[in-house]
KOLDREN-359930 format. One record per residue (C-alpha): residue in one letter; x, y, z. Coordinates in steps of 0.05 Angstrom, whole numbers, padded with zeros to 5 digits, always signed. Layout:
AXYZ...
This chain:
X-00131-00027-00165X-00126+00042-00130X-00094+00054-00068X-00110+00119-00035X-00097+00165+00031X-00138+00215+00057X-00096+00256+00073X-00009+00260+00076X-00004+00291+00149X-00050+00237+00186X-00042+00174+00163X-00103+00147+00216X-00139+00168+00151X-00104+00101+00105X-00161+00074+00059X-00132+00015+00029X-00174-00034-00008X-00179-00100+00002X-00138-00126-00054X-00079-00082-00035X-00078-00111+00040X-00019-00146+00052X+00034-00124-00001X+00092-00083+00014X+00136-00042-00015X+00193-00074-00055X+00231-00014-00086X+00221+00039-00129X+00248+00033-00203X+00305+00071-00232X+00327+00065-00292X+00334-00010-00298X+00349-00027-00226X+00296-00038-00163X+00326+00010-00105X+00297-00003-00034X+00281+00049+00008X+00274+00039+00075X+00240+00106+00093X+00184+00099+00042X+00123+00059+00044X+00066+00041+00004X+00028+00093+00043X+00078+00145+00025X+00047+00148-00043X-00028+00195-00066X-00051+00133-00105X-00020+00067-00130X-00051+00039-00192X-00026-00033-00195X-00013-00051-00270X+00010-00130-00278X+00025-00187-00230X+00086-00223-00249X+00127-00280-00226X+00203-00282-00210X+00241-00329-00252X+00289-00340-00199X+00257-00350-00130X+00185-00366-00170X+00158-00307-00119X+00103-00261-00135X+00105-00191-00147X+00066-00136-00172X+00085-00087-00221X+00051-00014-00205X+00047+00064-00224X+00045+00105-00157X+00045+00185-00149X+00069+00231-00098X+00044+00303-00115X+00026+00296-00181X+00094+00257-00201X+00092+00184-00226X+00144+00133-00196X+00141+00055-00227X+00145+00016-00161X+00142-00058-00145X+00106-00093-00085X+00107-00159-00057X+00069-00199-00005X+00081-00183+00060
């Protein structure tokens, strides 16, 4: 599961397949804690590789666990349904 842009400057260009449509960006990890950021979005990111879907133990909501990179650096981020 690969999420891709065309290009960072135009984001008319967004390819994003169908498996990816409708998630959002939770957070991005750090260190052991999920920190939202409100000024990036899941087409900030190159590519987003999504690695496991889990469930929330809590509110029994379901997440997905994913490796995304910005200019060659890797960031663990978790999405969610819209």
């Amino acid at each position: 599961m690969i999420y891709k842009t065309k290009s960072d400057t135009t984001p008319t260009n967004i390819y994003i397949p169908s498996h990816l449509i409708g998630l959002e960006l939770e957070g991005v990890l750090q260190g052991n804690l999920v920190v939202k950021k409100n000024h990036v979005t899941i087409h900030t990111f190159d590519t987003i590789t999504v690695i496991e879907e889990s469930e929330c133990e809590k509110t029994k909501r379901t997440f997905y666990q994913a490796i995304a990179y910005l200019n060659k650096k890797r960031y663990f981020v978790i999405l969610k349904k819209k």
